[in-house]
C-alpha positions in Angstrom: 28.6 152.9 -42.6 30.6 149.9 -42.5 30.3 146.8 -44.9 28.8 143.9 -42.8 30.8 140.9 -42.6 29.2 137.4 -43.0 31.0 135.0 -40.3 30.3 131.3 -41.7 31.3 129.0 -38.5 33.6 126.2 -40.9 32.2 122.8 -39.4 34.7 120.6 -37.1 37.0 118.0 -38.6 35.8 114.9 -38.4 38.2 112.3 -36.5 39.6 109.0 -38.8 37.7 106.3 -38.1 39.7 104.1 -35.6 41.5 101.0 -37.6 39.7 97.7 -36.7 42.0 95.5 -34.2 41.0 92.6 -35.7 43.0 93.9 -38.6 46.0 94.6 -36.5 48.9 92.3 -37.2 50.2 89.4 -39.0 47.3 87.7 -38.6 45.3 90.4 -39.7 47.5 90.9 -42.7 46.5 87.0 -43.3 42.9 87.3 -43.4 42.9 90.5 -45.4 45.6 88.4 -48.0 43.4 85.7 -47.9 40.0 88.0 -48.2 41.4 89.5 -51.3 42.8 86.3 -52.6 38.9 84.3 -52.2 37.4 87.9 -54.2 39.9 87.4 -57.3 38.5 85.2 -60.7 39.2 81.7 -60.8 41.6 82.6 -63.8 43.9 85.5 -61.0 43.9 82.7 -58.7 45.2 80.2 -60.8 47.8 82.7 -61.5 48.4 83.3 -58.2 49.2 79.6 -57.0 51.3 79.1 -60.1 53.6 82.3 -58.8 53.5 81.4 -55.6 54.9 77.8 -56.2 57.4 78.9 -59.1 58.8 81.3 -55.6 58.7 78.1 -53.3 60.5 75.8 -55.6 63.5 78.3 -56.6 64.1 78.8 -53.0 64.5 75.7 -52.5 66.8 75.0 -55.4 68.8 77.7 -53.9 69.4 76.5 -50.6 69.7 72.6 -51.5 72.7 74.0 -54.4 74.7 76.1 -51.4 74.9 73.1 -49.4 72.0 73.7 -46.6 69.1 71.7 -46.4 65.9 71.6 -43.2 67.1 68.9 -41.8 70.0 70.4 -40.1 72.8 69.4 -42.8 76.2 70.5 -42.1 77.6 69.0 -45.2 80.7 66.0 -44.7 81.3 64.6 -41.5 85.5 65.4 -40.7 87.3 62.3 -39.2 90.5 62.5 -37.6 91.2 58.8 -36.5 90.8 57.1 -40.4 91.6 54.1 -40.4 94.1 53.0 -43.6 95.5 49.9 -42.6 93.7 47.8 -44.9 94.1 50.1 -47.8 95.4 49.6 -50.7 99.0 51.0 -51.1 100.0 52.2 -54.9 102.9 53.2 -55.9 104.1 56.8 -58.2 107.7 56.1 -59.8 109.6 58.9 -61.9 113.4 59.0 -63.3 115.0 61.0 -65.9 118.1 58.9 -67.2 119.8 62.5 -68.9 119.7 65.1 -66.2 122.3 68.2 -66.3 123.4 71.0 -64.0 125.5 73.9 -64.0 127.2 75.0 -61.1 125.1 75.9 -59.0 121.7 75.3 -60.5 118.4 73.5 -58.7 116.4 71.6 -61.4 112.6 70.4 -59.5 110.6 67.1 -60.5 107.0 66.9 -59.4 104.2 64.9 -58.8 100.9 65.7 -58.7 98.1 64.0 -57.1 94.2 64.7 -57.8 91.7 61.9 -56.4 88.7 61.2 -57.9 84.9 61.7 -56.8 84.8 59.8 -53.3 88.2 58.5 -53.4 90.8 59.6 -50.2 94.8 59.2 -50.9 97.1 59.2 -47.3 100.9 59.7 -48.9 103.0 58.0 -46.6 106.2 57.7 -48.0 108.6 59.6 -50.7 112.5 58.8 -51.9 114.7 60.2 -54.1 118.1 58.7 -55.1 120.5 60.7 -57.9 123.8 59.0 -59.0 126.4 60.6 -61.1 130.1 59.7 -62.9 132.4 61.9 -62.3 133.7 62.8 -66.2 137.4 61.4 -67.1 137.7 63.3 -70.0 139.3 66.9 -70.1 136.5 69.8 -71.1 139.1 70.6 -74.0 139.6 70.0 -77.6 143.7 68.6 -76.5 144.2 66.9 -73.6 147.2 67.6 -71.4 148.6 65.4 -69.4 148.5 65.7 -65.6 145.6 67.4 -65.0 143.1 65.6 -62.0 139.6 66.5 -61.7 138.2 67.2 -58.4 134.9 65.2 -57.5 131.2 66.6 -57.7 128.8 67.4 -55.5 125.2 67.2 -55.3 121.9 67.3 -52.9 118.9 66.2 -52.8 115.5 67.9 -51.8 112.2 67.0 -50.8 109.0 68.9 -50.2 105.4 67.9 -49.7 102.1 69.6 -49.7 100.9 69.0 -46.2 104.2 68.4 -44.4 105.9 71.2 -42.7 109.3 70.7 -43.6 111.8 70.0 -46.2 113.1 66.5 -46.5 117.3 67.5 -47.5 120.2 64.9 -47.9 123.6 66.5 -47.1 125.7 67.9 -49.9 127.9 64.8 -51.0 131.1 64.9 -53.1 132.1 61.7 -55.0 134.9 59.5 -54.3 138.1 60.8 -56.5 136.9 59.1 -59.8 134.4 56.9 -58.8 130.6 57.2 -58.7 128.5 59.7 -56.5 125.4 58.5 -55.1 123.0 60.1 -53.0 119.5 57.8 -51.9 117.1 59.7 -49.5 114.1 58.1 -47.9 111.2 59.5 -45.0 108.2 58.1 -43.7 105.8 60.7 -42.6 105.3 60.8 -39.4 101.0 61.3 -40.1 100.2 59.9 -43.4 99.4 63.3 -45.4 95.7 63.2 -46.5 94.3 64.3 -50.1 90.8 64.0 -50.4 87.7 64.6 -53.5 85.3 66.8 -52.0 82.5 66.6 -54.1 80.0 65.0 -53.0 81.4 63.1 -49.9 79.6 61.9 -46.6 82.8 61.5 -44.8 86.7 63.8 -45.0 90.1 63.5 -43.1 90.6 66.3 -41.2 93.7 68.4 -42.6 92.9 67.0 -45.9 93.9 69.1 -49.4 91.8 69.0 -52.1 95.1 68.8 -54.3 98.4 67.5 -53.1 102.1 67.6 -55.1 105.4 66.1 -53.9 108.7 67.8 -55.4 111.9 66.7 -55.8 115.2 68.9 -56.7 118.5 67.9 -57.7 121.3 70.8 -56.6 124.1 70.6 -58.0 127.0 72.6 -55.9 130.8 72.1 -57.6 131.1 70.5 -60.8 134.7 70.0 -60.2 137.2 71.5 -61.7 140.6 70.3 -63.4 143.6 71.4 -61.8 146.9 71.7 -63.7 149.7 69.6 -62.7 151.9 72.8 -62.4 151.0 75.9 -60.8 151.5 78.0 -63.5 149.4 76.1 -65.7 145.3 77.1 -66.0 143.0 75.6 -64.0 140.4 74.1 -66.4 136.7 74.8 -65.2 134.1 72.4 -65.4 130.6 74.0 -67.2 128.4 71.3 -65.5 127.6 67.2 -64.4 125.4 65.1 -65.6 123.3 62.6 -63.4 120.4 59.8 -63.2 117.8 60.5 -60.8 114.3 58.4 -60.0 111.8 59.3 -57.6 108.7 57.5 -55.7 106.0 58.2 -54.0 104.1 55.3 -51.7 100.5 56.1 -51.0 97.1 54.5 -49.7 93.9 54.5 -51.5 90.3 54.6 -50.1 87.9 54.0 -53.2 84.7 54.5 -51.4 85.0 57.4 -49.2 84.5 55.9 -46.3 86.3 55.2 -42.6 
C-alpha cells in the first residue's frame, strides 16, 4: 500500500505595501528629514544645527577664497583705453663705468620691474648708449714701432617684456683712434602695461604681472694690430673695454584706478 502524502497548500505571497506618494520626491525627502529631525532630543538637535552651520560657513569660505561670490563677481574689470596722461612719469637709470668684451661676446644688463598692491606701471620709453676708446697701447710687453690698430666695433640691443621685437643699433666701428659711440633710443608705440593683481577692481588689458627690460652690449672686432711690414705678426687684440648706462621712462598709477 502506498505511503499517503500530506499536500499543505503554502499560503500566497503577500504584495509590498504600495510607498505613500506623499513621500515621493524632494519634497517628501523634506518632510521625512524634517520628521526625523522634530523626533531627535533637544541635545541631537543642537548638534545638528551646529553641523549644519560649521557645512554652510566652510562653503562659503571656499567660494569667496577662489574668487566667486552670489552676486555675479567676475573678479577685475579689464580696460583697454587707460588713461595715463596725468601720471606720474619715474625714471630707472643704470651704467657700469668698467665693462669688457672679448671678441665676440654679448654681456646683458637688466631691469626688473614688480608693482606694488594696486599700483599699474605703462613703460613708455628705454635707451641705451655705450662709448668706448679705442686702446693706443700695443697688447705687448715691447712696443714696436709701426704697428696701427684697427678700430672696434660694438652694438647695442634691446628687449622688452611685452613688446614684440628687439630694439638693435647697427654694428658701429670707431673712427681710426678716436672714440666709438653708440646712443639708442625707442618710444613704444603702446605704452607696455605691468600691473599688481592682487586685489584690484580695475587691470590694463595685456598687462604682465612682472615686466624686465634688457640691454646687451656686443662686442664684434676688438681690432687688431697690423704690422708695418708684411712679414711681421699681426698682433691680436684679446678684448675692449667700454662705458655703458641705460634708462628706462615709465608712468605710475598709485591707486589702481582709470
Amino acid at each position: 500500500m502506498a505511503a499517503e502524502v500530506e499536500l499543505v497548500e503554502e499560503p500566497a505571497t503577500a504584495p509590498a505595501p504600495a510607498p505613500d506618494r506623499a513621500l515621493r520626491g524632494p519634497m517628501g525627502l523634506l518632510r521625512g528629514s524634517v520628521s526625523r529631525f522634530m523626533g531627535m532630543s533637544t541635545v541631537r538637535k543642537a548638534i545638528v544645527l551646529i553641523v549644519a552651520v560649521s557645512v554652510i560657513a566652510a562653503v562659503i569660505a571656499v567660494t569667496l577664497s577662489k574668487g566667486g561670490g552670489f552676486g555675479g563677481d567676475d573678479g577685475p574689470k579689464i580696460i583697454s583705453n587707460w588713461n595715463i596722461e596725468g601720471l606720474f612719469e619715474q625714471l630707472r637709470e643704470g651704467s657700469v663705468e668698467d665693462g669688457a668684451n672679448i671678441e665676440g661676446q654679448t654681456t646683458p644688463y637688466l631691469e626688473r620691474f614688480e608693482p606694488g598692491q594696486h599700483e599699474v606701471f605703462f613703460i613708455t620709453k628705454v635707451s641705451a648708449k655705450v662709448t668706448w676708446d679705442d686702446e693706443t697701447t700695443q697688447p705687448t710687453k715691447f712696443q714696436v714701432p709701426g704697428y696701427v690698430n684697427t678700430p672696434d666695433s660694438f652694438q647695442l640691443f634691446i628687449q622688452a617684456q611685452g613688446y614684440p621685437g628687439t630694439i638693435a643699433s647697427d654694428l658701429t666701428y670707431n673712427v681710426q683712434g678716436q672714440q666709438g659711440v653708440i646712443d639708442l633710443r625707442f618710444t613704444f608705440p603702446e605704452p607696455i602695461p605691468v600691473a599688481n593683481p592682487d586685489d584690484a577692481d580695475f587691470l590694463p588689458a595685456g598687462y604682465n604681472a612682472t615686466a624686465r627690460v634688457d640691454f646687451s652690449v656686443y662686442t664684434g672686432d676688438c681690432g687688431d694690430w697690423t704690422p708695418p711690414l708684411e712679414k711681421m705678426p699681426t698682433l691680436g687684440d684679446g678684448g675692449s673695454y667700454y662705458v655703458v648706462t641705460w634708462s628706462v621712462a615709465y608712468r605710475v598709477d598709485s591707486d589702481g584706478k582709470p
